[in-house]
Every structure is written in C-alpha cells, then in structure tokens.
N, C-alpha and C positions, 0 to 999 in steps of 0.2 A: 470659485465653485459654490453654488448653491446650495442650501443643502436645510430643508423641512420635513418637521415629523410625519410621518408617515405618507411622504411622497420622495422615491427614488433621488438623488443627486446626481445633478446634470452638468458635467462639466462644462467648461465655460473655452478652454484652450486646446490646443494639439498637445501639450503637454500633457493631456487627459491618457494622452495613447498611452502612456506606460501607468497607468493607477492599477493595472493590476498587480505588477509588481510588487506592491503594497501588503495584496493579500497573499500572494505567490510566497514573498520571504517569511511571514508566520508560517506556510503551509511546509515550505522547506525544511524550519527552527525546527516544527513539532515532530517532523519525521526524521531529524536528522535525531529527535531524542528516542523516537519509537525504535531503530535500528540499531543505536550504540550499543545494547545490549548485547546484538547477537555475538559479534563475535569473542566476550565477556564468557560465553558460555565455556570454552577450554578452561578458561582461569577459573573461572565458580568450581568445576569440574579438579582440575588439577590443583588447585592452593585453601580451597575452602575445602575438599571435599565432597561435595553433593553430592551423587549418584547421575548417571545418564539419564536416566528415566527422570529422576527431581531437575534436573537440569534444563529437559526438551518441558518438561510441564510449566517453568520458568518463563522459556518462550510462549508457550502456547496461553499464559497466564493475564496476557495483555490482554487478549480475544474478550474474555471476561468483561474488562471495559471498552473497547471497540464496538461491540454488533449493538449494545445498548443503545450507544453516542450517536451509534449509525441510524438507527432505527429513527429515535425519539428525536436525535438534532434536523437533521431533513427535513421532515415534513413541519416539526415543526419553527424551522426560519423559513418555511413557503409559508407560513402564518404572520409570524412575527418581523419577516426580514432579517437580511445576515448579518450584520451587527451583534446584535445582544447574543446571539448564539453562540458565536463565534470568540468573539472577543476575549471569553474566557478560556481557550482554550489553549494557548500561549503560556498562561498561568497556571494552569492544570498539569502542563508537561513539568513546567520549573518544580512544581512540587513532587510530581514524580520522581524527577533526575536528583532533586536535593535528599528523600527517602532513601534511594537506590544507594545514595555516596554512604548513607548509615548503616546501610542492612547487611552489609557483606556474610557475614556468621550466619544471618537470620532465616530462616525459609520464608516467613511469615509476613516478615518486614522487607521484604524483595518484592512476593505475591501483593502486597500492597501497590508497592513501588511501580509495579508493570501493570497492574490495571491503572491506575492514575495514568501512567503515560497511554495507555491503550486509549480509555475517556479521552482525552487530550486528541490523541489521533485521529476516533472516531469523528467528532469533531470538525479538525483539519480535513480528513478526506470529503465528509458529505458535504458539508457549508461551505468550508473553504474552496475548496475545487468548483462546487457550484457559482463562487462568486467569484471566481478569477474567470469561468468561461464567461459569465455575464458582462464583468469590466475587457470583454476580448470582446463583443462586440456592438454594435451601435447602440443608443448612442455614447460609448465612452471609448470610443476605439473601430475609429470607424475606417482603420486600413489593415484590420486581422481580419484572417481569409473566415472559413465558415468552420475551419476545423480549430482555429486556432488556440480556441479554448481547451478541449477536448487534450489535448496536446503539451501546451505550460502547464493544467493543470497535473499529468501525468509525468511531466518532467521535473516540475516543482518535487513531487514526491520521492522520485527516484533519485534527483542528485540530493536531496538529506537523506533518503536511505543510506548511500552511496559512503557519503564523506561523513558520515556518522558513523557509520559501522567501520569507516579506515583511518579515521582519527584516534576513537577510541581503544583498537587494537594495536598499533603505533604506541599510544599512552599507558595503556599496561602491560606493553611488552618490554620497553626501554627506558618510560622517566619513572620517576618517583609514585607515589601515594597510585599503586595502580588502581584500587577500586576506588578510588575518587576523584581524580583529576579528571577522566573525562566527563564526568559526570559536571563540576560544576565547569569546566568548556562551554558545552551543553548552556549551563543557567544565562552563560552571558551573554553569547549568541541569540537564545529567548527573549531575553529582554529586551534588548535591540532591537529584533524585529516585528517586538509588541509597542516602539514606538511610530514603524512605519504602518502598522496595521489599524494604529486608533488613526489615522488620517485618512484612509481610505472612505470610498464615497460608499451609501447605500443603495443596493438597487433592486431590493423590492421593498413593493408595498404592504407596508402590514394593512392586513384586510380587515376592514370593519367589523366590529361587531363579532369574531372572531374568537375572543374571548368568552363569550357564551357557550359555545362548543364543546362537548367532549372530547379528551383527547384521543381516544378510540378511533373517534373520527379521520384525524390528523392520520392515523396509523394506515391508513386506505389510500392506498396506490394503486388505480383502476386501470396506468400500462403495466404494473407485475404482471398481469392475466394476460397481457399480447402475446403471440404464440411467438412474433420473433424475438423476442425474450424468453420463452419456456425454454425453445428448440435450436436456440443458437448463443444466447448469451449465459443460459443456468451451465448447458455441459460445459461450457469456456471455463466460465469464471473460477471453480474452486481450484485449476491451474496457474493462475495469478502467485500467489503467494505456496500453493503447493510446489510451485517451479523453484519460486526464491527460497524457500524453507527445503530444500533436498542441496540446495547451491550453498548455502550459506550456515546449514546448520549440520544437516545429514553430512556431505562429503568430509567438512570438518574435523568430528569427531571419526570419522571412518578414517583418517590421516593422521589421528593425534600423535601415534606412535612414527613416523613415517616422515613427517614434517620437519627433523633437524633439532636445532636449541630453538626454535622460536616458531611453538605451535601455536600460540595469541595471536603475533603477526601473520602468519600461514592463512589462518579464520579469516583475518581482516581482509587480507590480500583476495581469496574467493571471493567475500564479501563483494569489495570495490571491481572486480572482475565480473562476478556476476551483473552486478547493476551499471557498471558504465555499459557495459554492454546493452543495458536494457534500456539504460540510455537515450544510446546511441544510434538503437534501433528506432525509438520511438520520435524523433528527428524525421524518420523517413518514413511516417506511420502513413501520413498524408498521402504518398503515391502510392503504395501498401494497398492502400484502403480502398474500398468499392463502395460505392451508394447501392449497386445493383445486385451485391451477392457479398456472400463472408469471408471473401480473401484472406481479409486482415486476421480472423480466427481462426482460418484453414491453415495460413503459415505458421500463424504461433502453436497451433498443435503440432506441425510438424517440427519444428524444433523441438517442442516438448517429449512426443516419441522419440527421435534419438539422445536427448540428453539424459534420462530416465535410464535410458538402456546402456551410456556412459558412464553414467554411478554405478548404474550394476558392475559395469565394468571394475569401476575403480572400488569398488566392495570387493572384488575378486580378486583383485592386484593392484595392490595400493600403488601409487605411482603419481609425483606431483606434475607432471607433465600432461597424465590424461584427465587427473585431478582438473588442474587448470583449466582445461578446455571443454572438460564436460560443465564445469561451471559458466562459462561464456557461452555455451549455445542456450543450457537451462536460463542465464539471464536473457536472452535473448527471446526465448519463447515467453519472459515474463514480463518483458516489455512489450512484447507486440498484442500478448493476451491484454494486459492492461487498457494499451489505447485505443486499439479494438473495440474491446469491452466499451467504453467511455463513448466511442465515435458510435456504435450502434446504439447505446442509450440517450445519447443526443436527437437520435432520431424516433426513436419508439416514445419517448414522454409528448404527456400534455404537458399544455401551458401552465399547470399549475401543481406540477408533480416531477419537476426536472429532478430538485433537492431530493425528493422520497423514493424516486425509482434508483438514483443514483447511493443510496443508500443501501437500499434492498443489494445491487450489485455488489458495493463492498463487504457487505456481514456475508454473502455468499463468498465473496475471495479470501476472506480469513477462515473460512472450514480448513484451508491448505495450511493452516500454521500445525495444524493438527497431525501433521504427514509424522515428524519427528518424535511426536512423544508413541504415537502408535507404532510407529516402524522399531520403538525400542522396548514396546510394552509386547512384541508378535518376539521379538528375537529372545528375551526375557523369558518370555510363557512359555515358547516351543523352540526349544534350541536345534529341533531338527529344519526351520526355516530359517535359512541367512537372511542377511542384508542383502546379498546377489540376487537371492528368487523374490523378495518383497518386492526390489527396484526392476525386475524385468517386468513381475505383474504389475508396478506403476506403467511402464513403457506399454503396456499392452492396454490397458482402460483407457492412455491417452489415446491410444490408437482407435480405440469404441468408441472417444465423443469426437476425433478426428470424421468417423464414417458419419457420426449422427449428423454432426454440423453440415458436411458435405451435399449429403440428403436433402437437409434445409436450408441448403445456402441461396435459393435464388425465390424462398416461400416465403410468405406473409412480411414481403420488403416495405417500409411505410412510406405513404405517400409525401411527398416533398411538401415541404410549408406553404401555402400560396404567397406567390411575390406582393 
C-alpha cells in the first residue's frame, strides 16, 4: 500500500476490501466506551447515592464533549484529512474510562469523565464514520454497494453501544470492583483497536494552503441550508438518541423498584435489547431505504410513535414484559432513524462537506440525550405531570415530525451523482 503526505492511499490488493475495518473497530472501542455508562446509572443512583436528576445530568454530561468534537472534528479532517483527527480519539476515550474507574463518589470527577468520553465519541461518529464510508468505496473497496458505508458506519456504532452497555451491567451487577472493572474492560479493548486504526490508509487530501484559513470558515456547511435536510433530516434526527435515551435510561429507572435483585443487569438487558434491535434493523436499512422519498424516516417514526406510547405505558404499569418490548420497537425506531439519517446525508453533501454535514446531523441527535434529565426535571418541578403524560406527549410530537416528514418525503430529493 502506498501511502504520501498529502495524497490519499491507494491500496494495492483485494485485501484493501476490508481496511475499513480498521477504522470501524476504533469507531466500535470508543462507543463501546460512550455506552458502558448507561446502564451504571442504577448503581450511581442506588450505591453511591446521586439523585435521578444528578444521575440523567451524568448522561446527558457527555453531549458537553460530543457537539464540540462534532462540529470542529468534521469539517475540519475535510481540511486536514482523517488521520490526525482521528487518531486521537481512541486515547481520549481510554482517559475517559480510566477517570470514570476513580470518580465513583465524585460528581465532578464523573462530569469530567463523560465529557472526555463524549470528545472521544464526537470524534468517532463525524471522522470515523466518514472514513469507514470512504474506505467502503472505490478506490479501496470496490465490491461495497453505494450504501454500504452509510451502514458499517451505523453498525460500527451500535454493536459498541450495544456490548458496552451489556458488558458493563453484567460486570457491576455480579463480579467484583463494580465501578471499575468495566471501565478498565473498556481501556483494553481501546488499545487494541488503536493498533488496527494507525494502519489504516488516508483518504483525503489535506488541501493546500488551507492552513491560512480561518476556522470560521471550516465551520460552513453550505448542504445544512438544503431543504431536504431542514424538512426531513432536522425533524428525524433528535429521535436517534431521544429513542435510545427513553430505551435505555427512562424505562430503567421507571423499573428500578419492579426489576427483582438485579436492577443493573435489568438496565443492561434493555440496553443490549434496545440496540441489537437497532442493530438488526439497520442490516436491512438498504431495502428500507428509497433514493426517491423518506421511507426509511417515515418507518422510524413510526416505531417511534408507538414505542413512546409503550413507556407511557410502562410508566403506568410497570411490567418487565411490556418494559421489554417497548424497549425493542424504541431500539428499532433508533436504528432505522439513524441509517436513514446517515443514507440521506450521503446524498444531500458536497464533495467537500460529507465530514461537516455529517456532523451537523449528529450534534442534532444528541439533543435526545437530553429526554431523561428533562423528563426528571418536569416530574420534580410539577408533581401534577407523570412520567405517563410526559411519554404520551413524546408519542404525539413523534407523530408531528412523522406528518412533517410525510409532507416532505418526495420534495427537494437530490439529484444523483453523475456516473
């Protein structure tokens, strides 16, 4: 493989076809570290102490370093290439995860801990996903289809959500040193896949002269303003993670009492329920998906409506049964939002704003991490609104960006790339 400064590497074998891989298992490591938290949050809650409210804020804590990573790492590896961007972001997590293993007592030294991992994430989602579609297709992969990036990338992230968040609740529910062991899990697994990540090829070019620039500049994403981004990707997207943060945090804590001797494992179990689902949906995103209208965001709202209106449920009558399943359609609606999302911004960027549109998408999907600490700050403030009326009026707003989308599913489609 060849491989010069400031010109892409161009693989040399058929063995090229799997370098994404490369980038894929970093993008996995740093989500698998972004996720191990959640279901931690019973034990913060029950053995430390915290409060609900200190607790969902814990969560929502990471977002902190996420939309930054998001913003500023994109656009600018469309500058500099994914490499240098990236690369640290592997190492960003590990210091996250090794804070988090100290801070158990600490409020402070946690909020530290989850923005580090956030950074780290933000990171992973914009660059890394941007360079695993890139190594998906020509020339370093020249037998993945046109979605196929779009897709590993989204899959990449969801099985380390997945197996992060059901490792770690496994580990402090049954072995030893609960608030540390999965944490340094975690460090080793990083490691490792920060030796397959420095082997990875580059494939863009850092642009000349570049460095002149303001970064201001960098910050200008001229498909944000595409209308099929205003009116079918903005109403989507803060569903992404509002779906998995009601699956994986909200239902939870609405169970703690409900759950048996092992509400940590219970957390984890939603958790890994929620996202293999989403998974598993995102597998079949490909037929799902339409070039010529919003299918693929039309059904993920519609899981989203009913799963929203299943936590209402299980806010009403707690029950691990409907529990369960209202978590599996909500991961489902959060897989399908996701690839969705990812497959229509493949289409809506220019050639030199894939990384910063895709960015723009994700700081918009982490508004939804914000579901849980709000839904505890309304039940807190006004004890005449449950958790039942909060999560029906979620089912109902899904159902208003459901109509919007609808409306504009077949408007301002972009025109296909010339062959």
């Amino acid at each position: 493989m060849a491989s010069n400064p400031g010109t892409p590497d161009v693989p040399t074998s058929r063995r090229a076809n799997w370098l994404w891989l490369s980038v894929a298992a970093a993008v996995f490591a740093v989500a698998w570290g972004g996720n191990e938290f959640t279901p931690l949050l019973v034990m913060y809650h029950l053995d430390h102490g915290f409060s609900p409210v200190l607790v969902d804020l814990f969560l929502f804590a990471y977002v902190v370093g996420i939309v930054p990573a998001l913003l500023l790492g994109g656009p600018l590896s469309d500058r500099l290439g994914r490499r240098p961007i990236m690369l640290p972001a592997p190492l960003i997590a590990v210091a996250g995860s090794i804070v988090l293993a100290f801070g158990a007592h600490s409020a402070p030294i946690l909020v530290m801990g989850r923005i580090l991992c956030g950074i780290a994430l933000g990171l992973a989602m914009a660059v890394g996903g941007t360079w695993v579609k890139e190594l998906s297709s020509r020339p370093w992969d020249d037998a993945a289809s046109e979605d196929a990036g779009a897709r590993r990338a989204a899959m990449s992230l969801t099985a380390g959500f997945a197996l992060g968040a059901g490792s770690a609740g496994v580990l402090a529910q049954w072995a030893p040193l609960p608030s540390v062991l999965a944490y340094a899990v975690h460090v080793v697994i990083t490691l490792v896949a920060c030796v397959f990540l420095w082997r990875a090829p580059e494939t863009r070019i850092a642009q000349p002269g570049e460095g002149l620039r303001r970064l201001v500049d960098d910050l200008k994403i001229p498909s944000a303003s595409h209308r099929r981004f205003l009116f079918v990707v903005v109403p989507l997207a803060p569903w992404v993670f509002g779906a998995a943060s009601v699956a994986y945090a909200v239902i939870p804590s609405l169970m703690t009492g409900h759950s048996g001797s092992a509400p940590i494992a219970f957390s984890a179990l939603l958790c890994v329920v929620a996202l293999t689902c989403g998974f598993a949906i995102q597998s079949l995103g490909r037929k799902i998906d339409s070039t010529r209208s919003a299918r693929g965001a039309l059904v993920a709202l519609v899981f989203l409506v009913i799963g929203m209106a299943l936590a209402a449920a299980v806010a009403a009558t707690p029950g691990i049964a409907v529990a369960v399943v209202a978590a599996a359609i909500l991961g489902c609606g959060y897989g399908m939002a996701l690839v969705s999302g990812l497959l229509e911004i493949q289409r809506i960027a220019g050639p030199n704003d894939l990384a910063g549109l895709t960015a723009v998408f994700y700081a918009i999907t982490y508004i939804g991490f914000a579901v849980p600490a709000a839904l505890a700050v309304v039940s807190e403030s006004f004890p005449a609104l449950t958790y039942t009326d909060t999560l029906i009026f979620g089912s109902l707003a899904a159902a208003v960006c459901l109509v919007l989308v609808l409306v504009k599913s077949r408007s301002h489609v972009p025109s296909p790339p010339p062959s």
